[in-house]
KOLZANU-194620 format. One record per atom (N, C-alpha, C, CB): y, x, z; residue in three letters. Coordinates in steps of 0.2 Angstrom, whole numbers, padded with zeros to 4 digits, always signed. Glycine has a CB too. Example, Ala and Ser with C-alpha at 12.3 -4.5 7.8 and 13.67 -1.06 7.14 Angstrom:
REM KOLZANU-194620
-0028+0066+0039ALA
-0022+0062+0039ALA
-0016+0066+0039ALA
-0022+0057+0045ALA
-0011+0064+0035SER
-0005+0068+0036SER
+0000+0064+0039SER
-0003+0070+0029SER
END
This chain:
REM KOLZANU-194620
-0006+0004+0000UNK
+0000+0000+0000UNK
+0006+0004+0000UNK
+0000-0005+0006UNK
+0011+0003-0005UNK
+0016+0008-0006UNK
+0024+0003-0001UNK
+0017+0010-0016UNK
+0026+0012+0003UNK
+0032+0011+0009UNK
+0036+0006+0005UNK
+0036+0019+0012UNK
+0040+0003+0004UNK
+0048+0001+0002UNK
+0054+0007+0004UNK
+0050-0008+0006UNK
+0057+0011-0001UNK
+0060+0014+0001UNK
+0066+0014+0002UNK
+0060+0016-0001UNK
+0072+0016+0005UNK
+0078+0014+0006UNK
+0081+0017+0001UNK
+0081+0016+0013UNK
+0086+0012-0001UNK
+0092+0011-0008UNK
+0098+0017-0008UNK
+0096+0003-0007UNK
+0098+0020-0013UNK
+0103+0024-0011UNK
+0110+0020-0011UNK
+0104+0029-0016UNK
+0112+0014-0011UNK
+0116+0008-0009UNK
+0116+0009-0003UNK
+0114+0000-0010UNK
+0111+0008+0002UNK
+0109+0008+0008UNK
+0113+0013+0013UNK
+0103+0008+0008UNK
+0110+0021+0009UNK
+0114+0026+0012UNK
+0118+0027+0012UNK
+0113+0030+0010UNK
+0123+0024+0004UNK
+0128+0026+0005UNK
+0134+0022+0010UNK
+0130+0026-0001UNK
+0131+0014+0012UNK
+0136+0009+0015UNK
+0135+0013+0022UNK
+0136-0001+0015UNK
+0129+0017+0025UNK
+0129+0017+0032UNK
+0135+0025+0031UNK
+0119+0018+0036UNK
+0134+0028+0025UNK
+0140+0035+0025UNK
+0146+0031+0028UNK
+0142+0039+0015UNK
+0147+0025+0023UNK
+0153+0026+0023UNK
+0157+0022+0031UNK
+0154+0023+0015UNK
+0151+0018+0034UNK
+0151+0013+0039UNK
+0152+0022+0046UNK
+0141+0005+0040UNK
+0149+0025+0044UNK
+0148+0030+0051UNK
+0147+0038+0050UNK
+0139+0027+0055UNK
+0151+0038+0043UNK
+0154+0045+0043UNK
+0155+0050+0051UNK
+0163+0043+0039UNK
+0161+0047+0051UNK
+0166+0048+0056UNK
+0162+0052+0063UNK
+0170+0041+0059UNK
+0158+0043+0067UNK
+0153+0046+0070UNK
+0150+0054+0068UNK
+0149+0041+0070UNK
+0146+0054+0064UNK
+0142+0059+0063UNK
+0145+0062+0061UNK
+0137+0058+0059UNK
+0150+0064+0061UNK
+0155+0070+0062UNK
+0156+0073+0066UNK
+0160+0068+0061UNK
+0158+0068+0071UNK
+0160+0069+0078UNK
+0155+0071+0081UNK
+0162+0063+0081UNK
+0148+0071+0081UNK
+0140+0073+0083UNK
+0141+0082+0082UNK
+0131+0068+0078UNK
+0141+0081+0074UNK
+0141+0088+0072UNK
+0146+0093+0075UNK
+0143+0087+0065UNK
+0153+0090+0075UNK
+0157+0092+0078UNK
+0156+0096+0083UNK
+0161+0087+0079UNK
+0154+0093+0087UNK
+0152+0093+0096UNK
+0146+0097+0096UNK
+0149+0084+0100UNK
+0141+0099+0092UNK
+0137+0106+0091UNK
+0138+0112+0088UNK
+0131+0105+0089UNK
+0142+0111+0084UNK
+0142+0118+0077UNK
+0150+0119+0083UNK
+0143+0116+0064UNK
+0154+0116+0084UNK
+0161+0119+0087UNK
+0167+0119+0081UNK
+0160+0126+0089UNK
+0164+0119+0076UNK
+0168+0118+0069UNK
+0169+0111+0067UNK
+0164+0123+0063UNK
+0174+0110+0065UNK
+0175+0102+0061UNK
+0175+0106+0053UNK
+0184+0098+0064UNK
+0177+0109+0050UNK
+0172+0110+0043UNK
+0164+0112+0042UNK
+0175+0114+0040UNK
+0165+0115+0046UNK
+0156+0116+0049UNK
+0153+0109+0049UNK
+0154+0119+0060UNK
+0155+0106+0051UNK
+0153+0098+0054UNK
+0154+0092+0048UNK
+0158+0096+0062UNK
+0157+0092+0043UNK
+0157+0089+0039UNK
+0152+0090+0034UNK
+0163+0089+0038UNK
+0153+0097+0032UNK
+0145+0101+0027UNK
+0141+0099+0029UNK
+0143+0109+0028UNK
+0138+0100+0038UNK
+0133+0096+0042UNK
+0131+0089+0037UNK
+0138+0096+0049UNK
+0136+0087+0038UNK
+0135+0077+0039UNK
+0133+0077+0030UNK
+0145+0070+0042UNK
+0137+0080+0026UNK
+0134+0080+0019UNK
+0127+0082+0016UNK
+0138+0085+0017UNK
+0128+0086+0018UNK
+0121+0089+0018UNK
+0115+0085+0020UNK
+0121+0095+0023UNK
+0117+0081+0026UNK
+0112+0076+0030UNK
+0111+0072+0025UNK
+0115+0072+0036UNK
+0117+0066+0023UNK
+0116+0062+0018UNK
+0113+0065+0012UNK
+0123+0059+0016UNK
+0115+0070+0008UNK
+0112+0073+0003UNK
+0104+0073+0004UNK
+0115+0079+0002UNK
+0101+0076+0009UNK
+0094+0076+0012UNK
+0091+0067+0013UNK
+0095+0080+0022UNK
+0094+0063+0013UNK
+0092+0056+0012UNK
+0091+0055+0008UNK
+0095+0053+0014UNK
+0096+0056+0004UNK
+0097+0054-0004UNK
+0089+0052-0009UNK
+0101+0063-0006UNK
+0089+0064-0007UNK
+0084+0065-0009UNK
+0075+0061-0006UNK
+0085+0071-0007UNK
+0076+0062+0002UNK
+0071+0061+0004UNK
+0071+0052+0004UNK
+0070+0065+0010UNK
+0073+0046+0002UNK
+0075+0039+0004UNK
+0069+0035+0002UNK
+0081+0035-0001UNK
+0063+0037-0002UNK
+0056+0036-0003UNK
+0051+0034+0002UNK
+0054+0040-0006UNK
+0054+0041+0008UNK
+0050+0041+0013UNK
+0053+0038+0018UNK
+0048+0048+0014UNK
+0058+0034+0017UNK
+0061+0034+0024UNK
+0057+0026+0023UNK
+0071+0034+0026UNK
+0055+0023+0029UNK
+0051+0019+0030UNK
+0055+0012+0029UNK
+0048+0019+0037UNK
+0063+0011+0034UNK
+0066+0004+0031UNK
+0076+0007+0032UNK
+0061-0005+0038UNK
+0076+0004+0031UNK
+0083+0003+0033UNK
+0087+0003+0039UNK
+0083-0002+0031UNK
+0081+0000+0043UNK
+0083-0002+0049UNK
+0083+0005+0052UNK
+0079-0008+0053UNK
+0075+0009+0049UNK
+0073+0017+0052UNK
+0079+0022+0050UNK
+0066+0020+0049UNK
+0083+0021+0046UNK
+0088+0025+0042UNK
+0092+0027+0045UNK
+0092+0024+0038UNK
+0097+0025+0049UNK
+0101+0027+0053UNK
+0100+0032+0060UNK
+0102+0021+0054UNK
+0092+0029+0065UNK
+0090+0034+0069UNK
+0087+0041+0065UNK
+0085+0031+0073UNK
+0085+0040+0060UNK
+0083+0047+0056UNK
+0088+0049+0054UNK
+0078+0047+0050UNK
+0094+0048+0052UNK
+0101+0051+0053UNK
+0103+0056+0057UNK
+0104+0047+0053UNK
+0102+0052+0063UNK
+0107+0055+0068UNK
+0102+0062+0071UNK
+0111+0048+0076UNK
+0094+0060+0069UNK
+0089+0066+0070UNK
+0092+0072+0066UNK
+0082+0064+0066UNK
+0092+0071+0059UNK
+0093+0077+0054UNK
+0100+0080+0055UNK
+0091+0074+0046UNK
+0106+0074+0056UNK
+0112+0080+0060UNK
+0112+0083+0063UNK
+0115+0079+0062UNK
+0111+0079+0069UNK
+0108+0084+0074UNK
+0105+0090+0073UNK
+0104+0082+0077UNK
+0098+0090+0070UNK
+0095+0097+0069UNK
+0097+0100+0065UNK
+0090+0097+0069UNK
+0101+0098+0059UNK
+0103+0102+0056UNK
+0111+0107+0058UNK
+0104+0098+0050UNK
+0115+0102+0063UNK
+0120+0106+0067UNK
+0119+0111+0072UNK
+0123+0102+0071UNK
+0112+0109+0075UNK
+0110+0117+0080UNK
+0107+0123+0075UNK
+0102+0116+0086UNK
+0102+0121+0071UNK
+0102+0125+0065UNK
+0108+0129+0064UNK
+0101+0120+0060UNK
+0113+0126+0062UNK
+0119+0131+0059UNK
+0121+0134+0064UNK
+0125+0128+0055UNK
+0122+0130+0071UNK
+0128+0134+0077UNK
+0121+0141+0079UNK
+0131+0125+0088UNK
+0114+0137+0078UNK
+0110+0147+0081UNK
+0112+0151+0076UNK
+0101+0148+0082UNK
+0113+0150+0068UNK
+0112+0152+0062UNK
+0119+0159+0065UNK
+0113+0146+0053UNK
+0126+0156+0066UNK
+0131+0159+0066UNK
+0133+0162+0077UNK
+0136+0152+0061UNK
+0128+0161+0079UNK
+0130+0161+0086UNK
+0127+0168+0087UNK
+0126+0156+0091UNK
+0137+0170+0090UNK
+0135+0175+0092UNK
+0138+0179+0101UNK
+0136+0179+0086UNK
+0138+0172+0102UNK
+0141+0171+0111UNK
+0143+0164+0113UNK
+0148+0175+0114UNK
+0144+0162+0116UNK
+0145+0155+0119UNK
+0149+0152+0114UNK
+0148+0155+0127UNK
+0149+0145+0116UNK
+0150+0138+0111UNK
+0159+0141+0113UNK
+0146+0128+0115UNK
+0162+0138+0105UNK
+0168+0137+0102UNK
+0172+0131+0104UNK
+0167+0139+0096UNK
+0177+0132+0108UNK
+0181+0121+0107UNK
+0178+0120+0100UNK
+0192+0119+0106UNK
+0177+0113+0100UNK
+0177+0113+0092UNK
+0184+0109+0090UNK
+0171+0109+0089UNK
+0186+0111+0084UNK
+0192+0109+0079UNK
+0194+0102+0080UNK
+0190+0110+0073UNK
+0199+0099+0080UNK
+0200+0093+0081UNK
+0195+0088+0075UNK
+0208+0093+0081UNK
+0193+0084+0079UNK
+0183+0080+0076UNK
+0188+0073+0075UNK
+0173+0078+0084UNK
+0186+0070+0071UNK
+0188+0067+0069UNK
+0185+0060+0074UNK
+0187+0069+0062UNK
+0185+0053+0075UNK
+0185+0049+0079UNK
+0183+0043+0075UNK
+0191+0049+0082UNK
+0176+0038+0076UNK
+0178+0031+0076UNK
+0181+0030+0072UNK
+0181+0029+0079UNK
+0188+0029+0075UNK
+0193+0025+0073UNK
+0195+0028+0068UNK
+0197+0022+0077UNK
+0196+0035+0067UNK
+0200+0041+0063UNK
+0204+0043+0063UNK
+0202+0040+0059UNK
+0206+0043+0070UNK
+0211+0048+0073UNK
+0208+0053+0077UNK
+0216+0043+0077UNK
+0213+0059+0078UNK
+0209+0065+0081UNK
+0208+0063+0088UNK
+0213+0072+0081UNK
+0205+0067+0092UNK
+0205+0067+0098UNK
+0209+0071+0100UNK
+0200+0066+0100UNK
+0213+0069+0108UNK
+0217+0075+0112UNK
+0213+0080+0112UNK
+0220+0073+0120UNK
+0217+0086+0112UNK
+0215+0094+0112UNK
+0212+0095+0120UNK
+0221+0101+0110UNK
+0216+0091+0125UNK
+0211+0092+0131UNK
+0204+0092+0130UNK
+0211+0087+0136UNK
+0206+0085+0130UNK
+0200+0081+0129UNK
+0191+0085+0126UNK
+0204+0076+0122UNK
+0194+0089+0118UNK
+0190+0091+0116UNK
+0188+0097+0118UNK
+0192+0092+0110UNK
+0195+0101+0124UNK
+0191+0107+0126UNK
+0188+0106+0132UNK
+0196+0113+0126UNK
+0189+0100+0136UNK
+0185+0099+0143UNK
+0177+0097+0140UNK
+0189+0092+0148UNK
+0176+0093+0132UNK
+0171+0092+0132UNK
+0166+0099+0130UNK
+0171+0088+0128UNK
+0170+0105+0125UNK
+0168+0110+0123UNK
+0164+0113+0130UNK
+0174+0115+0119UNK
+0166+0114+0135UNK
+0165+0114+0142UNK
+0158+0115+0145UNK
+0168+0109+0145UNK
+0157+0108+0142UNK
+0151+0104+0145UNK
+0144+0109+0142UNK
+0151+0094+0142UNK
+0137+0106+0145UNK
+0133+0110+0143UNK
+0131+0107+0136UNK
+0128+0111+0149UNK
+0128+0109+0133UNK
+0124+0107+0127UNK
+0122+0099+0128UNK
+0118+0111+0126UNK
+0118+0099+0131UNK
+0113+0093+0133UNK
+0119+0087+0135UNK
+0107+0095+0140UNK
+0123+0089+0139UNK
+0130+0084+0139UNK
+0133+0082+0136UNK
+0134+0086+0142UNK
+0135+0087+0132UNK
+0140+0087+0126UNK
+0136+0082+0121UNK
+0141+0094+0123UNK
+0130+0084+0118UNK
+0126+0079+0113UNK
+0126+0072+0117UNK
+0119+0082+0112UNK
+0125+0073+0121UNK
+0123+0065+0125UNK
+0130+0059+0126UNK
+0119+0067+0134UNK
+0136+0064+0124UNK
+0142+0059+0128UNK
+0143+0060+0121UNK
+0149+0062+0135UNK
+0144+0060+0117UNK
+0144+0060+0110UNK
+0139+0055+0107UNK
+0143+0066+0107UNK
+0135+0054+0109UNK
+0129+0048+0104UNK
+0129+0043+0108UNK
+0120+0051+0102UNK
+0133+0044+0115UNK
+0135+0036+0118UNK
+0140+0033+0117UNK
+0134+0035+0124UNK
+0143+0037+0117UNK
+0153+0035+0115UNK
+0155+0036+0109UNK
+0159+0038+0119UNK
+0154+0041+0104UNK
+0156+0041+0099UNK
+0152+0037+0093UNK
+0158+0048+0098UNK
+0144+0037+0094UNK
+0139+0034+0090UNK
+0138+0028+0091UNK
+0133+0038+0090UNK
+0141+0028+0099UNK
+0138+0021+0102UNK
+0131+0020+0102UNK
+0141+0016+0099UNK
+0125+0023+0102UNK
+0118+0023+0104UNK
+0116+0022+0111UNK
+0116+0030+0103UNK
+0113+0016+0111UNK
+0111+0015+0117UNK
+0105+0020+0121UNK
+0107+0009+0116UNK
+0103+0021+0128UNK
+0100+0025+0130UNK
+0095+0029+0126UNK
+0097+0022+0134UNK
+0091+0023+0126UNK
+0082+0022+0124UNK
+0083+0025+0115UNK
+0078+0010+0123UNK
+0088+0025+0111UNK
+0091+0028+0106UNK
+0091+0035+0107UNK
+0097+0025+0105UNK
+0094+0037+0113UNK
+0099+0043+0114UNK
+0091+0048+0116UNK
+0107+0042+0121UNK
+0088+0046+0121UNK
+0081+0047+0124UNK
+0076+0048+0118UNK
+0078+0042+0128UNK
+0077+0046+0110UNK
+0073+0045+0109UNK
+0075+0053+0101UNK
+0072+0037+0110UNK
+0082+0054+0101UNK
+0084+0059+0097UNK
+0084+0067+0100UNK
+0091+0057+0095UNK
+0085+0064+0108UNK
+0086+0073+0112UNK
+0078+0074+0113UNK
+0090+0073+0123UNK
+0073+0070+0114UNK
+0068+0072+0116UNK
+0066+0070+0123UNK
+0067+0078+0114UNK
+0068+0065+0127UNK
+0070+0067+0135UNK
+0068+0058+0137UNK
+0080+0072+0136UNK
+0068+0056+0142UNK
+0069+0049+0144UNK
+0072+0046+0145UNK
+0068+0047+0147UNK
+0073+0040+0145UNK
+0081+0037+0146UNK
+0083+0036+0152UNK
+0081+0029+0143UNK
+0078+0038+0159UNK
+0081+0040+0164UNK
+0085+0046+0163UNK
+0078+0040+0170UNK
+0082+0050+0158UNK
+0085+0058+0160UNK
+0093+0056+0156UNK
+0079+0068+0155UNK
+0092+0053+0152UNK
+0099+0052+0148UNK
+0104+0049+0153UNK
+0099+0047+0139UNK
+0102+0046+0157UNK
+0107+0044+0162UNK
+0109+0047+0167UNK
+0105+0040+0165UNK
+0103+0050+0171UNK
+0107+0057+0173UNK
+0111+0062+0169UNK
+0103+0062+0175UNK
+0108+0064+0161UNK
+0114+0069+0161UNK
+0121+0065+0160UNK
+0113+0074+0154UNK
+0120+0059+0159UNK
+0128+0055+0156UNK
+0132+0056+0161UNK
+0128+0046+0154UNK
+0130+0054+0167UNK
+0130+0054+0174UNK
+0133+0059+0179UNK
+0125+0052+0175UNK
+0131+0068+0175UNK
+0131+0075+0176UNK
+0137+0076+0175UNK
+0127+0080+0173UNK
+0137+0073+0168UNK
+0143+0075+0161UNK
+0149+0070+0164UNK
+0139+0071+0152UNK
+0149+0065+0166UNK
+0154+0061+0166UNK
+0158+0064+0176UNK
+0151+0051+0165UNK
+0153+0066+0180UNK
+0156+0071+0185UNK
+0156+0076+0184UNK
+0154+0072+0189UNK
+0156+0080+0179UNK
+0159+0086+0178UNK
+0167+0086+0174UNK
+0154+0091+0174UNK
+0168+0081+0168UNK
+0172+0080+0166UNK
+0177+0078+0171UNK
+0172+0078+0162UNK
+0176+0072+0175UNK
+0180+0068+0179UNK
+0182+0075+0185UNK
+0176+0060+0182UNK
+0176+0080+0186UNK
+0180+0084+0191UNK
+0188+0089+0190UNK
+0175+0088+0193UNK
+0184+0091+0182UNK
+0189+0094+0179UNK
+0196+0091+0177UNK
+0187+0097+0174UNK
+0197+0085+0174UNK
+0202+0081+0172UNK
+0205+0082+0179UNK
+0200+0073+0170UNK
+0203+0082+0186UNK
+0206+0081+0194UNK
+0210+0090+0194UNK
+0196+0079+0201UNK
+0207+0095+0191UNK
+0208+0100+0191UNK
+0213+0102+0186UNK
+0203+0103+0192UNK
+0213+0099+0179UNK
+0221+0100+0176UNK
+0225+0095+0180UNK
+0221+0097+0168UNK
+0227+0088+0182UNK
+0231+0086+0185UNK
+0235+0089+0189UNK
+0230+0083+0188UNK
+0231+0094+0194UNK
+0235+0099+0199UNK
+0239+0104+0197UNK
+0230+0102+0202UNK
END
């Protein structure tokens, strides 16, 4: 019995519905916002190619934010050659930059944080979603969100001062 494959239609309305987002993912690992755009290209282009195999439509999107993802760490080990870079002002949602605090309190955070406050707020991915891209459980994505949102909220307390 042959899969039904996803439409290159398909691909293109979820590019054009959640660019941004997947930007913003990229963003938040490579440290580069042209790093992070190549990233998301590249991704789509890899869909493009592979749309046969993707099982439905509905699977498209979480295999998206898979292949970003592993294509962003990919590049940030390809070029790493000491700790994580702010990254470049990332583009937003809505399409406006985010504040440069903002971006360097997240640069901050550990990896696992950083990815995880990004695929809840910027991707808007529920838990069981987010648990299911890192590799980890949806209690652990609550603690790290939970790590992540006390360490920023501490630091935000420590620029005020």
């Amino acid at each position: 019995m042959r899969v039904a494959a996803v439409s290159a239609v398909e691909i293109e309305g979820l590019y054009r519905r959640r660019f941004a987002a997947f930007v913003g993912l990229a963003a938040a690992v490579t440290g580069d916002q042209g790093e992070a755009v190549d990233v998301v290209q590249d991704s789509f282009a890899k869909a493009l190619r592979k749309r046969r195999s993707i099982r439905s439509a509905d699977s498209l999107e979480p295999w998206l934010w898979r292949v970003v993802l592993n294509t962003a760490r990919d590049r940030r080990r390809g070029r790493r050659s000491g700790g994580p870079s702010a990254p470049e002002p990332a583009v937003t949602t809505n399409g406006y930059e985010t504040d440069a605090a903002v971006r360097a309190l997240l640069a901050e955070l550990p990896e696992r944080q950083r990815e995880a406050i990004f695929l809840r707020y910027y991707a808007d991915l529920d838990y069981e979603a987010i648990a299911e891209l890192l590799g980890i459980s949806a209690g652990t994505v609550a603690a790290t969100l939970h790590a992540a949102h006390s360490a920023l909220r501490e630091r935000l307390e420590g620029v005020r001062r």
